[in-house]
C-alpha positions as CSV (number, residue, x, y, z in Angstrom):
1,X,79.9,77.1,-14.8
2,X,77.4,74.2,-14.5
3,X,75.2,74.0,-11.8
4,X,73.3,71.4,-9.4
5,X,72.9,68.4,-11.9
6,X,75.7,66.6,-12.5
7,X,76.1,65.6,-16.1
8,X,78.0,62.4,-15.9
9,X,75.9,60.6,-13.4
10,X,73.6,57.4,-15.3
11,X,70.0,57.9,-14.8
12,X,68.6,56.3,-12.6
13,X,66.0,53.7,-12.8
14,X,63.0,52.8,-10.5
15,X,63.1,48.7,-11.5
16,X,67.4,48.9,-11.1
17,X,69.0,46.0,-10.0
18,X,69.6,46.6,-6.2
19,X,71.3,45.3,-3.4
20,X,71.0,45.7,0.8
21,X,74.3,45.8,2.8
22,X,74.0,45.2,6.2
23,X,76.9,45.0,8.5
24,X,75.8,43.0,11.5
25,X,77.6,42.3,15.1
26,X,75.7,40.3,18.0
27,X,72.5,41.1,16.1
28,X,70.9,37.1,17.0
29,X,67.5,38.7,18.4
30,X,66.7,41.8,15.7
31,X,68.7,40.9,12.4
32,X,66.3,37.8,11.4
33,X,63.2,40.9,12.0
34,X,65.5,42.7,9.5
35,X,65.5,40.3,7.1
36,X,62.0,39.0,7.1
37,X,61.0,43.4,6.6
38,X,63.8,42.6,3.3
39,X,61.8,39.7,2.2
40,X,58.6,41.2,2.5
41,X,59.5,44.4,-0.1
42,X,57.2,45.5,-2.4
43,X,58.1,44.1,-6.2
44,X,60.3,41.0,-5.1
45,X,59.2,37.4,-5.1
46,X,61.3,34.0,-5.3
47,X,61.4,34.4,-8.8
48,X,62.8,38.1,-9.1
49,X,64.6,37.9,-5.4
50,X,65.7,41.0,-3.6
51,X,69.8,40.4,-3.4
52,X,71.0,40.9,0.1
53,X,74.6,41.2,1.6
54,X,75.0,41.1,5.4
55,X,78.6,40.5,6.6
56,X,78.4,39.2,10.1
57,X,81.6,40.3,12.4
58,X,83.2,38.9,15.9
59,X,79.9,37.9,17.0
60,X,79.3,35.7,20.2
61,X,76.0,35.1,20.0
62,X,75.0,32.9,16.8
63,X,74.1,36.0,14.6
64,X,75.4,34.0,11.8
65,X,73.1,30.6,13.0
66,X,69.8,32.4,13.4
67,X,70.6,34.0,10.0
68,X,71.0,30.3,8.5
69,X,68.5,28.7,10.3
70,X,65.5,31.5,9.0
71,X,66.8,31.3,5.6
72,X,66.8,27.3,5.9
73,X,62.8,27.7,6.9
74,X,61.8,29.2,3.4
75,X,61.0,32.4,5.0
76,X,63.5,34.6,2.9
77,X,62.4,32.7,-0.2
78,X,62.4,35.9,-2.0
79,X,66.0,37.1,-1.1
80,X,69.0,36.3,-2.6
81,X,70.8,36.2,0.4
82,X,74.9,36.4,0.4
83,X,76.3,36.1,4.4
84,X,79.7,36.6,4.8
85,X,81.7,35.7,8.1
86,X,84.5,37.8,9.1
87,X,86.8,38.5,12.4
88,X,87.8,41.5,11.7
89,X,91.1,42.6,14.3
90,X,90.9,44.4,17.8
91,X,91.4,47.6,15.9
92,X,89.5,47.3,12.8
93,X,86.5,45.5,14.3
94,X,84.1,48.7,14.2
95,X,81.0,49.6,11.5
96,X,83.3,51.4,9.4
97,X,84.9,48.2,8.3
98,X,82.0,46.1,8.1
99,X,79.9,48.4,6.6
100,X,82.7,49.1,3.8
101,X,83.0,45.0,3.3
102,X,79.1,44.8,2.7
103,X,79.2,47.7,0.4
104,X,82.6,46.2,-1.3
105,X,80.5,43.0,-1.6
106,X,77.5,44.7,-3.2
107,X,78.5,46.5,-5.9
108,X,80.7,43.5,-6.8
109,X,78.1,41.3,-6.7
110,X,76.5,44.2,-9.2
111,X,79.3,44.2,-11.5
112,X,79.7,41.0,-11.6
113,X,75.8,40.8,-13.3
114,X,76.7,43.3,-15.2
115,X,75.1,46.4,-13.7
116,X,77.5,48.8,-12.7
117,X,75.2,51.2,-12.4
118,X,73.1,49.2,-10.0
119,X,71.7,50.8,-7.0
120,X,73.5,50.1,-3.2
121,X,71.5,50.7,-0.5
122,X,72.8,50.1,3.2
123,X,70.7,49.9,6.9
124,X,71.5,49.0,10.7
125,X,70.7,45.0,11.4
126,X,68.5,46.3,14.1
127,X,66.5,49.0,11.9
128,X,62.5,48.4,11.2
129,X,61.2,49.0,7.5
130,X,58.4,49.7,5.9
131,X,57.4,47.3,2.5
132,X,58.3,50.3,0.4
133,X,61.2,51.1,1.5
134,X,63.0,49.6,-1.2
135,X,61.1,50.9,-3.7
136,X,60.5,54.6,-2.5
137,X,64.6,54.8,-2.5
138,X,65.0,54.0,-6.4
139,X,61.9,56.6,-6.9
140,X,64.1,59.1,-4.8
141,X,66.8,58.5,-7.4
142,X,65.8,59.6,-10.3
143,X,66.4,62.6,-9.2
144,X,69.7,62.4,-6.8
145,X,73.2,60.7,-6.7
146,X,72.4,59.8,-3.0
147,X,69.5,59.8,-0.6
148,X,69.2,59.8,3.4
149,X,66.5,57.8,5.1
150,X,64.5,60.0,7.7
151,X,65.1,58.1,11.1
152,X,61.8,56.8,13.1
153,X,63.0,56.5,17.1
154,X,61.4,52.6,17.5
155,X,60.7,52.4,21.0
156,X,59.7,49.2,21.0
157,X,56.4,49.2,23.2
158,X,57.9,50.9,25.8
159,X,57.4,54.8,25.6
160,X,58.4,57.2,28.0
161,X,56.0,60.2,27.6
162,X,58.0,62.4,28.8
163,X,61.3,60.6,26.5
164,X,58.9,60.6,23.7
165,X,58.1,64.6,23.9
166,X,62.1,65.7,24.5
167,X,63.0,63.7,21.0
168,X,59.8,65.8,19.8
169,X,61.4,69.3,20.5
170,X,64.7,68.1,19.0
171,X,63.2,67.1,15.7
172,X,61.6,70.5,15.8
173,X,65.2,72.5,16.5
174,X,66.1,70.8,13.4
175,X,63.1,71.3,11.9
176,X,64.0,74.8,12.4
177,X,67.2,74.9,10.6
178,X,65.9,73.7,7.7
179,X,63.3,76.0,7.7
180,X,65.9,78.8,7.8
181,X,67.8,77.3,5.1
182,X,64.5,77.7,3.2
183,X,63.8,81.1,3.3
184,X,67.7,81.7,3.1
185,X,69.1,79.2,0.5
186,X,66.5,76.2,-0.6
187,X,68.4,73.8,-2.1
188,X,66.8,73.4,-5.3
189,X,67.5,69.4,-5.8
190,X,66.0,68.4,-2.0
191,X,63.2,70.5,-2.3
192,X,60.5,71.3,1.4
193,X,58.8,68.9,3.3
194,X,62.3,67.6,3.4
195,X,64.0,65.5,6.6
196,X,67.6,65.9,8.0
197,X,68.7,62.1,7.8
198,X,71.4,60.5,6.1
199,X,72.9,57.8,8.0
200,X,73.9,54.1,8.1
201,X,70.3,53.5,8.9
202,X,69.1,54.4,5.3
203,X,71.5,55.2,2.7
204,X,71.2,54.8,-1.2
205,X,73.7,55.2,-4.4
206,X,74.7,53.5,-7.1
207,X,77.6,51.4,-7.3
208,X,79.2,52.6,-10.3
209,X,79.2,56.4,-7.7
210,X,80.1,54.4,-5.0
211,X,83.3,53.6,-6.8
212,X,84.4,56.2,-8.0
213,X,84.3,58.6,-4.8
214,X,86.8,55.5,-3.4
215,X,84.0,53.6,-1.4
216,X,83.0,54.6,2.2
217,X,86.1,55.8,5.1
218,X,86.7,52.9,6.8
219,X,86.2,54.9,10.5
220,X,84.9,54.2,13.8
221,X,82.5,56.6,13.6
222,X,80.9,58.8,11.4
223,X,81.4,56.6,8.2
224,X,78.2,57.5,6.6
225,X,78.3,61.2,6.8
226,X,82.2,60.9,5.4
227,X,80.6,58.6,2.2
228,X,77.3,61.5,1.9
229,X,80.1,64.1,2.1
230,X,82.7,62.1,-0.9
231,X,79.6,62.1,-3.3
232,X,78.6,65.7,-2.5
233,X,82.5,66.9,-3.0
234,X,82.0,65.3,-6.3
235,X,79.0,67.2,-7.2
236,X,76.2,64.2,-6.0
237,X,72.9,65.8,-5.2
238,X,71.9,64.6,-1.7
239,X,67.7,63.8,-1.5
240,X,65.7,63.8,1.9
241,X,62.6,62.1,0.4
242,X,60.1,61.9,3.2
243,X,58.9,58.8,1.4
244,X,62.5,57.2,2.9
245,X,61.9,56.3,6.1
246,X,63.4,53.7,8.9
247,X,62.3,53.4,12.3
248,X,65.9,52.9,14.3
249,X,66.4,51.5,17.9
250,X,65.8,53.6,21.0
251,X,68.1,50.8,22.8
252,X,70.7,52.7,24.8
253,X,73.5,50.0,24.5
254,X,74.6,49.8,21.3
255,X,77.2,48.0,18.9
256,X,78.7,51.4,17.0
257,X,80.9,53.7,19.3
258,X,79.9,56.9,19.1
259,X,76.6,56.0,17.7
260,X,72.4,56.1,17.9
261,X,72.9,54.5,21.2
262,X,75.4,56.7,22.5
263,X,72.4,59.9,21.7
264,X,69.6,57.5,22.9
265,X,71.7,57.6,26.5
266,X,72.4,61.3,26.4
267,X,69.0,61.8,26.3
268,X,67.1,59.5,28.4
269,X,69.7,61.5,31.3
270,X,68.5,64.6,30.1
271,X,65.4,63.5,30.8
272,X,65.8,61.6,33.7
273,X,68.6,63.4,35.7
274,X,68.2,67.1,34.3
275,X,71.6,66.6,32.2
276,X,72.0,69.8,30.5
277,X,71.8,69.3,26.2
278,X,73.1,72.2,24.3
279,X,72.9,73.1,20.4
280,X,74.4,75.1,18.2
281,X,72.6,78.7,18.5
282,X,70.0,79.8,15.4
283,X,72.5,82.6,15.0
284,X,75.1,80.2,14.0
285,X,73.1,78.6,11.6
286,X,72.2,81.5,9.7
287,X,75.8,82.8,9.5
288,X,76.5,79.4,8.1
289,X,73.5,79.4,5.4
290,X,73.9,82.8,4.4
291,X,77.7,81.9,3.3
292,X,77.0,78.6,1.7
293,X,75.0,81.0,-0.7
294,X,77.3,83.4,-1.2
295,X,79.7,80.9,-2.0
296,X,77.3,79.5,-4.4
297,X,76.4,82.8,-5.8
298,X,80.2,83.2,-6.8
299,X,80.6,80.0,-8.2
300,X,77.7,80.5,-10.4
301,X,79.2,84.4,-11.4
302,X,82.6,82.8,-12.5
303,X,84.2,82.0,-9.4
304,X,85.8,85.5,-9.4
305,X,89.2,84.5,-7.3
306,X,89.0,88.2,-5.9
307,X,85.6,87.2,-4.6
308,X,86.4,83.9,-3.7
309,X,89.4,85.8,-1.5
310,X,86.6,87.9,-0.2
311,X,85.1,85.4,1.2
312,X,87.9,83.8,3.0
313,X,89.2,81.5,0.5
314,X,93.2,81.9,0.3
315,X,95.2,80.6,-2.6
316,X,96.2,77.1,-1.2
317,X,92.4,76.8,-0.3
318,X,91.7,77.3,-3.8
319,X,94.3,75.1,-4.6
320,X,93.3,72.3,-2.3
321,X,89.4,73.1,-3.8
322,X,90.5,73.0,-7.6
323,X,87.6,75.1,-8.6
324,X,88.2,74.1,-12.7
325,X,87.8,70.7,-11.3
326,X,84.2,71.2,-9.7
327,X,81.5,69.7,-11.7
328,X,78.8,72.2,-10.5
329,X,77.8,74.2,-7.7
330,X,77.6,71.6,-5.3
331,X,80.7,70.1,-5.4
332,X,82.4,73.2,-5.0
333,X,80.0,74.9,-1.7
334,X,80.9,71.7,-0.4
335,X,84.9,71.8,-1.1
336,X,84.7,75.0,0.2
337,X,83.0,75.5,3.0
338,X,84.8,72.1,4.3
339,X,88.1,74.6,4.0
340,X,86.4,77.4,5.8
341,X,84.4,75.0,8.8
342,X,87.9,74.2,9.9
343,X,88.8,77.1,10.6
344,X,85.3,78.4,12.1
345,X,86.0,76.6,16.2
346,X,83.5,75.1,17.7
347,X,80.2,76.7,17.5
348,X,78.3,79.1,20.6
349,X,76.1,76.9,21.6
350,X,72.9,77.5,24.4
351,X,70.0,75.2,25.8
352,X,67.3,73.6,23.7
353,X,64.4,75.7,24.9
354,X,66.6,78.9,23.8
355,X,67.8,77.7,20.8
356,X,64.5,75.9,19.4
357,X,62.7,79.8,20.3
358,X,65.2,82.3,18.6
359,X,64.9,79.4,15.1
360,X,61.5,79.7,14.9
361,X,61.6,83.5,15.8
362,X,63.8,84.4,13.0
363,X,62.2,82.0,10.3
364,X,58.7,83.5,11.1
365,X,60.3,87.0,10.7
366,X,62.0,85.8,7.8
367,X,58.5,84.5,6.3
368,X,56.9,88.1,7.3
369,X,59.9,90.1,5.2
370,X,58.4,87.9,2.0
371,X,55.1,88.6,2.7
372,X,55.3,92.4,2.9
């Protein structure tokens, strides 16, 4: 049995051919921002442009003009900028569709230049980057199939001390987690100091990946987590770098259901009314670490199906999984443990405060056991 590295992927290159997707709805005020932070990336210049797709849906507020009018002004001079109009129906009119018709568009565009294996990167039309963002996301791919951007909360000039130090203590539950993960099952290929973030706001891949795990869902929600999750079913090594970063809007009225802006609002009434915010307790998290390993322990001893059963895997799970079928490691904890997740129910949950103080109890006990 292979393990973490998928054989088939193309290596990667640092000076790839690469191309920014952005799906875009009423973005009139923070898209052009967007695009000048494109035009500014390191290793780009009229002469070697950065290529750019942003598909522009059922806006009502001149998105599309204000894009025209700042590329007319010479201020995207080194972008090679494609903009694609669409009015998408009642029903499909969400980021899932757009986002997959700016991806579609990219790795066309790609193919068409005859780089297959040309790198896709996607981000929210209201996101803030750095000059290197670009550029630290090819470096982050030399050694992964796809990489998340950590996510920056971009206040905008207007903090709220008391906003500022509740996003604080989340970051640190998380924080947490992965620091249990480490002591209990470091994932060798997205090695420590390591983020949690792989959204729409900062994705990469390459195009030729990107077709063959199907393209992203096209879904109302979550359609960046279900595209991470194809590539990882197939085996794709998912980075952190904390090199990737993208500051994201704090705004609490978005344009994705179910999105940043729906958490941004949960929040700010935790804060401001005293709206309870729950988490999943550490307990839970180590239960579901500690069988990740075991199911990559058995996987990397010959996927014994006697073990396999002992660990809750039936025969149409193992069926549905197709162990001969898994390229490594990763692509089968991930086939798995989708099979056994469903099954799990919703997980005990308890208040912040508690849950952030029985993570970082248990991973300082944890860090004590290796030190004895």
């Amino acid at each position: 049995m292979t393990t973490a590295t998928p054989t088939s992927a193309p290596k990667s290159d640092p000076n790839s051919p690469a191309v920014v997707c952005i799906p875009a709805r009423n973005e009139a005020e923070r898209l052009p921002r967007l695009l000048r932070a494109l035009a500014a990336q390191h290793g780009y210049a009229a002469d070697e442009p950065l290529k750019v797709v942003v598909v522009v849906n059922n806006c009502t507020d001149g998105t599309a003009e204000a894009v025209r009018a700042l590329d007319a002004s010479g201020a995207l001079a080194s972008l090679a900028l494609r903009l694609i109009e669409a009015t998408f129906a009642a029903d499909e009119a969400h980021v899932g569709t757009a986002r997959r018709r700016a991806l579609d568009a990219g790795a066309a565009w790609l193919e068409d230049e005859g780089a297959p294996d040309g790198v896709l990167l996607t981000t929210d039309a209201d996101a803030r980057l750095a000059p290197g963002w670009v550029a630290a996301n090819l470096r982050a791919l030399e050694r992964a199939e796809i990489v998340g951007g950590r996510l920056v909360i971009d206040d905008e000039g207007a903090a709220d001390p008391a906003l500022a130090a509740f996003h604080a203590r989340v970051e640190r539950y998380w924080s947490g987690v992965r620091a249990l993960e480490d002591a209990l099952d470091p994932p060798p290929h997205d090695p420590a100091p390591r983020h949690g973030d792989h959204t729409g706001g900062s994705l990469a891949l390459r195009a030729s990946l990107y077709r063959a795990v199907g393209g992203l869902p096209v879904l109302p929600r979550g359609e960046d987590n279900a595209l991470v999750a194809a590539v990882q079913r197939a085996g794709g090594r998912l980075r952190h770098c904390p090199d990737v970063a993208v500051q994201v809007s704090a705004r609490t009225a978005g344009r994705a259901e179910g999105g940043m802006a729906t958490e941004m609002l949960r929040r700010a009434r935790v804060v401001r009314d005293g709206e309870a915010y729950r988490l999943p307790v550490a307990a839970h998290w180590e239960t579901v670490i500690l069988r990740r390993a075991a199911l990559r322990r058995a996987y990397r001893e010959g996927a014994d199906p006697a073990v396999l059963r002992g660990l809750g895997l039936d025969a149409n799970d193992l069926a549905a999984i197709d162990v001969a079928a898994c390229p490594n490691d990763i692509a089968f904890v991930e086939r798995a443990h989708a099979r056994l997740e469903a099954r799990d129910g919703a997980a005990p949950e308890c208040g912040l405060d508690e849950a952030l103080a029985a993570l970082e109890h248990r991973a300082a006990a944890l860090r004590r056991d290796r030190a004895a």
